[in-house]
PASEVEX-524103 format. One record per residue (C-alpha): residue number from 1; x, y, z. Coordinates in steps of 0.1 Angstrom, whole numbers, plus 5000, padded with zeros to 4 digits. Example, Ala and Ser with C-alpha at 12.3 -4.5 7.8 and 13.67 -1.06 7.14 Angstrom:
! residues 2
     n     c1     c2     c3
     1   5123   4955   5078
     2   5137   4989   5071
This chain:
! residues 58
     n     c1     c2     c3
     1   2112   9342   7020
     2   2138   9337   6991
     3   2141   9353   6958
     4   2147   9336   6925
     5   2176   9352   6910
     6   2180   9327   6881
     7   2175   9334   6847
     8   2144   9324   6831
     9   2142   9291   6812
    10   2139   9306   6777
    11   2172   9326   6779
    12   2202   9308   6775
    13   2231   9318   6801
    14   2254   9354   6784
    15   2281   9324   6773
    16   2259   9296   6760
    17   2264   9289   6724
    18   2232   9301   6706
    19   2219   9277   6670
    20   2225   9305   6645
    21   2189   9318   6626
    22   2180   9299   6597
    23   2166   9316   6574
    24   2153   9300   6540
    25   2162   9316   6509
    26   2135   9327   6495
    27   2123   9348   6524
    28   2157   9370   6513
    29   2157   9369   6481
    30   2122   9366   6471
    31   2113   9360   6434
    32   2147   9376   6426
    33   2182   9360   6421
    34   2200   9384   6444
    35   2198   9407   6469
    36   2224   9437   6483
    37   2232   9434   6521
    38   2245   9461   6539
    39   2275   9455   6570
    40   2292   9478   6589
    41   2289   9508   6563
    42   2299   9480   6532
    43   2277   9468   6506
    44   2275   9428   6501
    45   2256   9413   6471
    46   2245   9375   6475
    47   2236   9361   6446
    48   2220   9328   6434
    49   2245   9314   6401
    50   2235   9296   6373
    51   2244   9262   6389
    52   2222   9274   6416
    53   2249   9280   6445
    54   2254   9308   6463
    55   2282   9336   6458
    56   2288   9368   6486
    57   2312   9390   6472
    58   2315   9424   6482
């Protein structure tokens, strides 16, 4: 009898491009305007602007 040494379905192979995460908005920020996210020891702060875009500055 043979074994199945594949992969399952649901996992893409190590190399296949993955569809980054969407995330909206609001599930970050919240009610708020902007939020600090932290990277590698640095601080980030995204922020919504009056002409409602979005700024990351560090």
């Amino acid at each position: 009898m043979q074994k199945d040494h594949t992969a399952p379905a649901s996992d893409p192979p190590f190399d296949a491009p993955r569809k980054p995460r969407e995330i909206p908005i609001g599930e970050l920020l919240g009610e708020a305007r902007e939020a600090l996210i932290l990277h590698a020891g640095e601080r980030y702060r995204l922020r919504i602007t009056a002409n409602n875009k979005l700024i990351l500055t560090k």
